[in-house]
C-alpha positions in Angstrom: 4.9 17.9 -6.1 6.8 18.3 -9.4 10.0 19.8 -7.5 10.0 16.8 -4.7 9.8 14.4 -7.8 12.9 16.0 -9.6 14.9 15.9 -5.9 13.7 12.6 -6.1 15.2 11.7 -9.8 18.3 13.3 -8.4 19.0 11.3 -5.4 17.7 8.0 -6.4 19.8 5.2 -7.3 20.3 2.6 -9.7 20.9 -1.2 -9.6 24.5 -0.2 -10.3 24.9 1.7 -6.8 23.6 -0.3 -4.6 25.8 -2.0 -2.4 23.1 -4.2 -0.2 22.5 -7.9 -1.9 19.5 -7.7 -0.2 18.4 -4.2 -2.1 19.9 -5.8 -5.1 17.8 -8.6 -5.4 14.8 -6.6 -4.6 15.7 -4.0 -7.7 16.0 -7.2 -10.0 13.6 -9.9 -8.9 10.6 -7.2 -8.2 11.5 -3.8 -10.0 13.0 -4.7 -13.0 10.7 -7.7 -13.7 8.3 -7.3 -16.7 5.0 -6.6 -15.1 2.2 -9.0 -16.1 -1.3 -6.9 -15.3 -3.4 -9.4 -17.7 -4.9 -10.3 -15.0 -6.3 -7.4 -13.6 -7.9 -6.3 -17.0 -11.4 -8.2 -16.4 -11.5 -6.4 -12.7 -10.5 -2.8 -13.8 -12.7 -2.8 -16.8 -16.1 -3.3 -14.3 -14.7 0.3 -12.9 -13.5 2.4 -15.3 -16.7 2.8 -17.4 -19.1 2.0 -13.9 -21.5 4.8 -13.3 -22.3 3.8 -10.0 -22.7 6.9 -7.7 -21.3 6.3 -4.1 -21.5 8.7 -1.4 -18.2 9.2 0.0 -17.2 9.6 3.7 -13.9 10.6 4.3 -12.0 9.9 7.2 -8.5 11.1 6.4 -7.2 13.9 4.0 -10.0 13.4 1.6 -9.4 13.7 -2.2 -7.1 16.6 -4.0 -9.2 15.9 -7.0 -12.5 15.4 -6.2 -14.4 17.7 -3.9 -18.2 16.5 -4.1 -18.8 13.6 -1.8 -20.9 11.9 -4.4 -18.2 10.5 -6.9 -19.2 7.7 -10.1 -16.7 4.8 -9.4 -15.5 5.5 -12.8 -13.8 8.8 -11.8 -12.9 7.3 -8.3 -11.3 4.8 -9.9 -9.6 7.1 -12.9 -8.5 10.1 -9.9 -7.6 7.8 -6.5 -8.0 3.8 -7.0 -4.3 2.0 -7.5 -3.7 1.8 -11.1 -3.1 -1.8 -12.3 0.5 -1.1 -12.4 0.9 -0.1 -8.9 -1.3 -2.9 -7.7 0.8 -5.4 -9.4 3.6 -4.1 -8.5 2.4 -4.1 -4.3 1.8 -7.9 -4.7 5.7 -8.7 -5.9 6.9 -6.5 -3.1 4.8 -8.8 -0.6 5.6 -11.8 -2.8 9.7 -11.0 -2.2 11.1 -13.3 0.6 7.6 -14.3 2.0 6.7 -17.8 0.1 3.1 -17.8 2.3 2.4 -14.2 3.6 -1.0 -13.4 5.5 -1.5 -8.9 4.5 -3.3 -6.3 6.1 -4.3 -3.4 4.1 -5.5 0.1 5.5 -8.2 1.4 2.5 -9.7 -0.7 0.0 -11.0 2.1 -2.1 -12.3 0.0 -4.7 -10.2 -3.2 -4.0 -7.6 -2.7 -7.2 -5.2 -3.4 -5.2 -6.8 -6.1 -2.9 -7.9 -8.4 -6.0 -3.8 -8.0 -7.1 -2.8 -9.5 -4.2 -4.9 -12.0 -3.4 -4.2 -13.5 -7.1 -1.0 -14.2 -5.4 -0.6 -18.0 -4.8 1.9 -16.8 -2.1 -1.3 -15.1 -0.4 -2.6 -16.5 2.2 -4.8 -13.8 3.7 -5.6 -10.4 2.7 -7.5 -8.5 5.5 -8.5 -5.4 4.2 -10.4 -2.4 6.1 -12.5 0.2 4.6 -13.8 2.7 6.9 -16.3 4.5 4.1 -19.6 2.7 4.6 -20.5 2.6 0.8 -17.0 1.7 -0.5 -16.8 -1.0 2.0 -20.4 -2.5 0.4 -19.2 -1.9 -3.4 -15.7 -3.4 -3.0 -17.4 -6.3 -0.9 -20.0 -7.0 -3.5 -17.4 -7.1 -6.6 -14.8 -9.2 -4.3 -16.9 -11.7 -2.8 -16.3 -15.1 -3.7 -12.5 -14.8 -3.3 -11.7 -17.6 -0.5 -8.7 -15.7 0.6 -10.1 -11.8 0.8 -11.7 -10.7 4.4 -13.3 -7.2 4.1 -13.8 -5.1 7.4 -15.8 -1.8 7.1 -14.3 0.1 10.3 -12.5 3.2 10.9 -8.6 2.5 11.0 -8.0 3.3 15.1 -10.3 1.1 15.9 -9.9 -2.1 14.0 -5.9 -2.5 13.6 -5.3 -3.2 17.4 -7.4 -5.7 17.6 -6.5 -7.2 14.2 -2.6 -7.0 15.1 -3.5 -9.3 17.9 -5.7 -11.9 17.1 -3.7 -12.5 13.6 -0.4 -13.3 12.5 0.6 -11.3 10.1 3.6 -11.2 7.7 2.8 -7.5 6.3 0.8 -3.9 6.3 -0.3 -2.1 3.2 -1.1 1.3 4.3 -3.0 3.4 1.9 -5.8 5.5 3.7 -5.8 8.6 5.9 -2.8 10.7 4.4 -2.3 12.7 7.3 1.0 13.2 9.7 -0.4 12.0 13.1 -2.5 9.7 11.8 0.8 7.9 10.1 2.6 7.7 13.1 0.3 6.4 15.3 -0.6 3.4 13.0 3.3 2.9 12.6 3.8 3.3 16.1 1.5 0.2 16.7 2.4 -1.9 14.3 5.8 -1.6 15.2 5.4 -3.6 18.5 4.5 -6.2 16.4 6.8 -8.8 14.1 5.7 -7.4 11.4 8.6 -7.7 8.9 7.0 -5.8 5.8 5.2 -2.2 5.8 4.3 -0.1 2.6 3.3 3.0 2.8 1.4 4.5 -0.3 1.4 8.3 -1.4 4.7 9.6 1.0 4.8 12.5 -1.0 1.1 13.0 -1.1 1.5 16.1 1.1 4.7 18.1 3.4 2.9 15.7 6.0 2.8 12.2 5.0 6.5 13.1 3.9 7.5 14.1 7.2 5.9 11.6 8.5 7.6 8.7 6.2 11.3 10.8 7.4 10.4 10.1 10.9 9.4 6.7 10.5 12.9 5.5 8.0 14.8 6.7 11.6 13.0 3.9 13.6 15.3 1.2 14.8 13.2 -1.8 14.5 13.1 -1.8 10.7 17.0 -2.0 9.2 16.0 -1.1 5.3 13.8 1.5 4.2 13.2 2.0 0.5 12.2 4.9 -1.5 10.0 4.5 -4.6 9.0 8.6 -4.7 5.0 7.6 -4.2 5.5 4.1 -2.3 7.8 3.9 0.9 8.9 0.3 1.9 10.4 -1.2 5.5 11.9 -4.3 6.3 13.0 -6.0 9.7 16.3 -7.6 8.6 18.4 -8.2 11.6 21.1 -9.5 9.9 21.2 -6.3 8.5 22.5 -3.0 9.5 20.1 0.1 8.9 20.5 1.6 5.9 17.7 3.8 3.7 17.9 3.7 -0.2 15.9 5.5 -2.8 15.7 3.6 -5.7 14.8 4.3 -9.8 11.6 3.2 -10.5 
């Protein structure tokens, strides 16, 4: 991991080098905007001291940190929940060119991420699946009463056809089940769609998911790809030819 992050450092790019209007705008409307995570401070502090013990069932590549199934959502949240940073920083990416965006995300964890963007007033609709039994009732417990959140407690393959279909959605968070295969055959669906905005979290998580992210930046449907070493980011911009760009962050 530390060698692909100092490749990383090496080829990534500046504000400075980057010829796209498009990329520029992203790099100083959403990356270089002071992040504002006030917000999130009530939500995150009913986690990181919660002794809660949830029985985890994995359906992906499990956890590099914690082996034992039974996990305190205070070291869930410390060793594999979005930091507050991240999480804020997910809901400007979907904020960027979309003024009313409806947001599927695959893995709620412990909805960090899920409570950032629905504080959006650009959110719509935040549809998020957890396929973990227990997760799915903790996260629904400590989100309920937010109009705009929908929780689904299903395993990924089974849930994102039929949710592709039946709503119209503006973007994809995917941050569960770091495997290769697994990857491509939720990319591979949701590229039939007109989705215009996919984030993939963890892309260096393992030689897989990094493969995996290579593969999908050579698909012709999305024109920019964007690097941000753990985060990858697509757009459909046809007014744009295809062009990938790892970016400082």
């Amino acid at each position: 991991m530390l060698g692909r992050y100092f490749k990383y450092l090496l080829q990534s790019k500046t504000r400075y080098k980057v010829h796209s209007p498009f990329v520029f705008q992203f790099i100083n409307e959403v990356l270089r905007t002071q992040a504002d995570i006030n917000y999130l401070n009530q939500y995150c502090s009913r986690l990181r001291s919660n002794e809660t013990l949830i029985d985890i069932q994995d359906f992906g590549a499990g956890s590099r940190k914690q082996k034992s199934n039974k996990r305190k959502v205070k070291e869930i949240y410390k060793n594999s929940s979005s930091s507050p940073k991240k999480a804020d920083l997910i809901r400007r990416i979907c904020e960027f060119v979309n003024n009313n965006f409806t947001i599927l995300e695959l893995g709620t964890n412990l909805g960090v991420a899920t409570y950032a963007i629905s504080q959006s007033p650009k959110c719509n609709k935040i549809i998020s699946i957890e396929g973990c039994p227990n997760l799915y009732e903790f996260s629904s417990n400590i989100l309920s009463g937010i109009p705009n959140v929908e929780l689904i407690n299903s395993d990924f393959d089974s849930a994102l056809p039929s949710i592709l279909s039946e709503h119209s959605l503006n973007a994809v968070y995917i941050d569960g089940n770091h495997t290769y295969q697994a990857t491509l055959d939720y990319f591979k669906i949701i590229q039939e769609t007109e989705v215009e905005l996919v984030i993939f979290d963890d892309i260096h998580w393992s030689e897989g998911m990094l493969n995996a992210w290579k593969e999908i930046c050579s698909h012709e449907q999305y024109h920019v790809s964007v690097e941000l070493f753990n985060l990858g980011i697509l757009w459909r911009r046809s007014e744009q030819r295809k062009e990938h760009f790892t970016l400082r962050y």
